[in-house]
N, C-alpha and C positions, 0 to 999 in steps of 0.2 A: 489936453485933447490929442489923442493919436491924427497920424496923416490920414487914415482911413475915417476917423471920426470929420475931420476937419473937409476931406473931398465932400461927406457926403451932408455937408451944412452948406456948401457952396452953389448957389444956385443956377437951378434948371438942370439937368440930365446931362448934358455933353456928351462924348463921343464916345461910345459903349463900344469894344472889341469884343468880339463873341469868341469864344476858345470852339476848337471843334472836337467833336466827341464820336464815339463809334458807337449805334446803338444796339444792346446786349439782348437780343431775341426780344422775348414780351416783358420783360422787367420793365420797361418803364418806356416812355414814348418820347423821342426828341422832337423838337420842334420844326416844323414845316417848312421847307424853303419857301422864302416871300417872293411872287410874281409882283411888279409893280405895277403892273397894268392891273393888274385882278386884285387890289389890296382891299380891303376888308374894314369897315370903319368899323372904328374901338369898341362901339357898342355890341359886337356880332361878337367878342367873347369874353362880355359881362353878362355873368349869370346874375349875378342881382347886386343892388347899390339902394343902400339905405339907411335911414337914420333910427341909433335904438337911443331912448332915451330912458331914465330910470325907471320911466314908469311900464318901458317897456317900445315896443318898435313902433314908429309914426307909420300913420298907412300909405302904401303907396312906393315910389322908388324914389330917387334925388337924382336929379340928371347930372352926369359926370363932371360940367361948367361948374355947377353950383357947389359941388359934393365940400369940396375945402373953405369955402364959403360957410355953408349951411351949417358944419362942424365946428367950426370955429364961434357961430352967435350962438347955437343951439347949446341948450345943457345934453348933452351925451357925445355920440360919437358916429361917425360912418363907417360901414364895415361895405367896401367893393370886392367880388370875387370875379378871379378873370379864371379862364380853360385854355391854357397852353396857347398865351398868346406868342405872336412874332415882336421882335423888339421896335418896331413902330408904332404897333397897335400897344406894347407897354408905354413907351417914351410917352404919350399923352398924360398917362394917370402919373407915372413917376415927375415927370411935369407939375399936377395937380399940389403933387403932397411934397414935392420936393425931398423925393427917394434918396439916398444914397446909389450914388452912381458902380460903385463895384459891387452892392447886394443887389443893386437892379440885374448885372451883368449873371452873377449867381444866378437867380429867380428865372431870367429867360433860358440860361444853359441846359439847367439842371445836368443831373449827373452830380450831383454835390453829396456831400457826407454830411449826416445831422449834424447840425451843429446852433450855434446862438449868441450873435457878434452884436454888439454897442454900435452906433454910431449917431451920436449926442443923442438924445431925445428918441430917437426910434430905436425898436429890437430888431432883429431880422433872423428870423428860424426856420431853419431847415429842417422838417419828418420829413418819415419816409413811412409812408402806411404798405401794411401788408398783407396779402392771400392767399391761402392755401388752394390750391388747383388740385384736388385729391385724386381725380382719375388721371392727371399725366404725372403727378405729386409732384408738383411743379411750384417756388416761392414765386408769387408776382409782384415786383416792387412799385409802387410809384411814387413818387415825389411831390411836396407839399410845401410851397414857399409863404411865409406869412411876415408881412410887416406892421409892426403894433407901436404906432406914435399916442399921442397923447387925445389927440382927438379923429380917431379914424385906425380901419383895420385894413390893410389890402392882403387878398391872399391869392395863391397862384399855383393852379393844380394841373400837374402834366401826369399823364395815365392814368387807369381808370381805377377812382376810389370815391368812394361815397360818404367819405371823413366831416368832410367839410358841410354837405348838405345834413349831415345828420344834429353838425353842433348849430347848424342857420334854424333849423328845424328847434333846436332845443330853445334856441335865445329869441327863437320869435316866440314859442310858448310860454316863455318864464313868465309868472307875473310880477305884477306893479312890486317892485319894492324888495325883489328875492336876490339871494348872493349874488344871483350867475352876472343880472344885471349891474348890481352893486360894485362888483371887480373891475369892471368896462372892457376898456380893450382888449386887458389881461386874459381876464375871463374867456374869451374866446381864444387864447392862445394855450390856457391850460385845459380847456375840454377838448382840445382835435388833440393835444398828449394825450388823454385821459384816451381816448377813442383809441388812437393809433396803439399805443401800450397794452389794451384791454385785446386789441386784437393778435398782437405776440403774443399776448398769453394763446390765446385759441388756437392761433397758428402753430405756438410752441405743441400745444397738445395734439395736433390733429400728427404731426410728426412723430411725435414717441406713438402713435399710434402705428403707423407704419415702420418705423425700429422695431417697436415689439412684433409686428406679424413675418420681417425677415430675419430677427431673432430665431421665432419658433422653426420657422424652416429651415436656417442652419443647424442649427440644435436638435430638430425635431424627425433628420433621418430623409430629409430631400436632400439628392443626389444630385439638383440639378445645382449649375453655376450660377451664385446669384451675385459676385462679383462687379457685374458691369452695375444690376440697379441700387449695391451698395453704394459705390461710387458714384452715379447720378444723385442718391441723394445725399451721398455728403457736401457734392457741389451746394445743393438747395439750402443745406444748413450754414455753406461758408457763405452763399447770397444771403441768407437771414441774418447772419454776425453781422455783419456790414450795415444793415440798418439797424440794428439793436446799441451793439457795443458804444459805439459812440455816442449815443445819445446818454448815459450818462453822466457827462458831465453835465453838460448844460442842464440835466433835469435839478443837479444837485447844487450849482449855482443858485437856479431857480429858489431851489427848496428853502437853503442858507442865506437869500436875501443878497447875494452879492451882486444882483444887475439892480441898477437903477429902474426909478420910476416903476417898482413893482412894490402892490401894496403891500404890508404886515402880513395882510387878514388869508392872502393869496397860497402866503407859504406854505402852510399845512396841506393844503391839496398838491401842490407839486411835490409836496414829500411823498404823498402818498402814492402819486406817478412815480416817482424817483424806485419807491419800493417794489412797485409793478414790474417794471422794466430791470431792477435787477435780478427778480425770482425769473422773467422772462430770460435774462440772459445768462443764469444758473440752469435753466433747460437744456438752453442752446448747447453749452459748453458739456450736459450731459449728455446729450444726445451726439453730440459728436465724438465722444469715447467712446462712446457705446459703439459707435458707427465703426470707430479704427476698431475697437477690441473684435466686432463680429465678422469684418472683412478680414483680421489674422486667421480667424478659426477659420470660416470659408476659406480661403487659401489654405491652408494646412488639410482643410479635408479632401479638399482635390485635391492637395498633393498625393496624397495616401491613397486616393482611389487609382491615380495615375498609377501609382510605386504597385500596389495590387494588380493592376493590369497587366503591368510591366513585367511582374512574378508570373501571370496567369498566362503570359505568352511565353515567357521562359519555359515554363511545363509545357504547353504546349509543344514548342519546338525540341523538347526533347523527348516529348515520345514519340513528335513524326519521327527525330534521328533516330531511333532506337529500333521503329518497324523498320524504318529505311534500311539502316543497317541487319536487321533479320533476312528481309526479302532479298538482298544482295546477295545470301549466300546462295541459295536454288538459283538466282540469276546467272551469276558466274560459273556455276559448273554446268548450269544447261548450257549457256553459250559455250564453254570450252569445248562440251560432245556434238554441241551443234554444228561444229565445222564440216565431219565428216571427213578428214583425212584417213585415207587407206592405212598407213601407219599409226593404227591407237589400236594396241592390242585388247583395251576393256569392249571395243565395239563390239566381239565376235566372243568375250569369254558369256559362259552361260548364265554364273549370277551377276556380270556385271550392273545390271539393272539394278538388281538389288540391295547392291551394295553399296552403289550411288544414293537409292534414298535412303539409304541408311545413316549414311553421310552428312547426308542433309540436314534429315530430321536431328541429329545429334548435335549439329554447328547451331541448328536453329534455336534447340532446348537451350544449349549452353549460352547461347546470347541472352536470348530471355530470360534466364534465367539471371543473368551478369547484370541486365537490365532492371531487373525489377530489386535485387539484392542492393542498387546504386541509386532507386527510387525514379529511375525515369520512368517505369513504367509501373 
């Protein structure tokens, strides 16, 4: 037995340090500073505490006293869910079940990476379920801590996901005598994978759906810079790596039978999670090439409209220099006759006039002409 095995067979809770964490926009929601004056008895974020038993769930709830009690004579198991409790309002139930005190410390953090640690007799797994926010195309994470002993489930849900009410939903429907109850506590550990997995896939697709629409618009002759929402969503894709990637292991332990106290009969459905999650994370992994490949072409086509510009202002500035230097020439020789010194003998000859635009027009031809032969104009 590991030291982490061994802390968390020692009894009662003991002294929980809480790590501090910075929390990341709407990804996921940390936990609430605890006022001690205003503390909140345990029952205010138990969403529900009950006994299922083969034949299916006893009616009614178990009050939290009894809950390890009741599990322990009863044939089946307790399943507690709590709502982002404070580590006081945990300390009771870890209490109850005689938690491991460093997954206890996990489960109130969050901010964890999937994962799925031993400690004797209990499992302790970390999802992380996820949402597509399609009009800000935004990944929404939250976190899902689950402890799965032999008689009883505690699970512990920080941000907003509906994983858990939908597998309470499923195992209070099951009837008398069906797999889901047949697996026990398992069973509820491999359907919120089943859940959370199903929902990468969606997730996965709801993204290539926006790749492929900023695809077509780099591709498809929009001028405009689409740059910045490349890069906001490749962020969203390296927040979806994060709860994907890692979860393969532990799904393939699962699958392979290497955690304890998890039935035979269980295996085949976490393979077929295991298989879920890794076409999920072959999306992922495409979708992010995709992402760099269409944010190179986007930079390469601005660049070329910039270098276009840059050409269309050279021409520019070289036919203003080209009139400029035309118009210069009539300017300089008005100004020279416009001084009007008594000594310029052209003022007073008879074709001087004439002979000046003559002047003119011929300096002007011969530039324009020099001009347009050199393509500036």
């Amino acid at each position: 037995m590991s030291s982490a095995e061994g802390a968390g067979r020692r009894g009662g809770l003991g002294p929980v340090s809480l790590r501090k964490h910075v929390p990341r926009g709407s990804r996921s929601v940390p936990p609430a500073p605890v006022d001690a004056s205003a503390a909140r008895p345990v029952e205010a974020v138990i969403g529900d505490c009950a006994l299922y038993a083969p034949t299916g769930r006893r009616p009614g709830t178990v009050p939290l006293q009894d809950a390890a009690e009741t599990a322990r004579t009863a044939e089946g198991y307790v399943w507690i869910g709590l709502q982002q409790p404070t580590a006081e309002e945990f300390a009771v139930v870890a209490r109850e079940f005689d938690l491991p005190p460093l997954a206890v410390e996990d489960a109130i953090a969050a901010h964890q990476r999937p994962k799925l640690e031993t400690y004797g007799d209990v499992l302790f797994a970390i999802l992380k379920p996820v949402r597509y926010v399609d009009s800000a195309e935004v990944v929404d994470v939250s976190e899902l801590a689950i402890f799965v002993g032999r008689e009883f489930v505690v699970t512990v849900r920080h941000g907003d996901s509906d994983v858990l009410r939908q597998v309470r939903a499923e195992v209070d429907a099951a009837p008398a005598g069906s797999e889901l109850l047949a697996h026990g506590p398992v069973g509820v550990l491999w359907r919120a994978a089943d859940h959370v997995v199903d929902a990468y896939e969606d997730v996965a697709g709801s993204i290539g759906v926006d790749v492929e629409e900023i695809e077509a618009q780099v591709f498809g002759g929009d001028d405009h810079d689409h740059a910045q929402r490349i890069y906001k969503l490749k962020r969203e894709v390296l927040e979806f790596r994060r709860a994907v990637a890692p979860l393969a292991g532990p799904l393939d332990r699962l699958a392979m039978r290497e955690v304890p106290h998890v039935p035979e009969s269980v295996a085949p459905y976490f393979r077929d999670v295991h298989d879920h999650a890794l076409r999920a994370s072959d999306a992922i992994e495409a979708h992010d090439r995709l992402l760099s490949d269409v944010l190179t072409a986007d930079l390469a086509q601005v660049s070329v409209r910039q270098n276009q510009t840059a050409v269309r202002q050279n021409e520019d500035m070289r036919k203003i220099s080209a009139w400029a230097a035309i118009a210069l020439v009539p300017t300089a020789i008005a100004g020279v006759y416009g001084m009007n010194f008594d000594n310029m003998p052209e003022l007073h000859w008879r074709y001087g006039y004439f002979l000046v635009l003559a002047v003119i027009l011929t300096m002007c031809l011969s530039l324009h002409r020099l001009f347009r032969h050199n393509g500036w104009l």
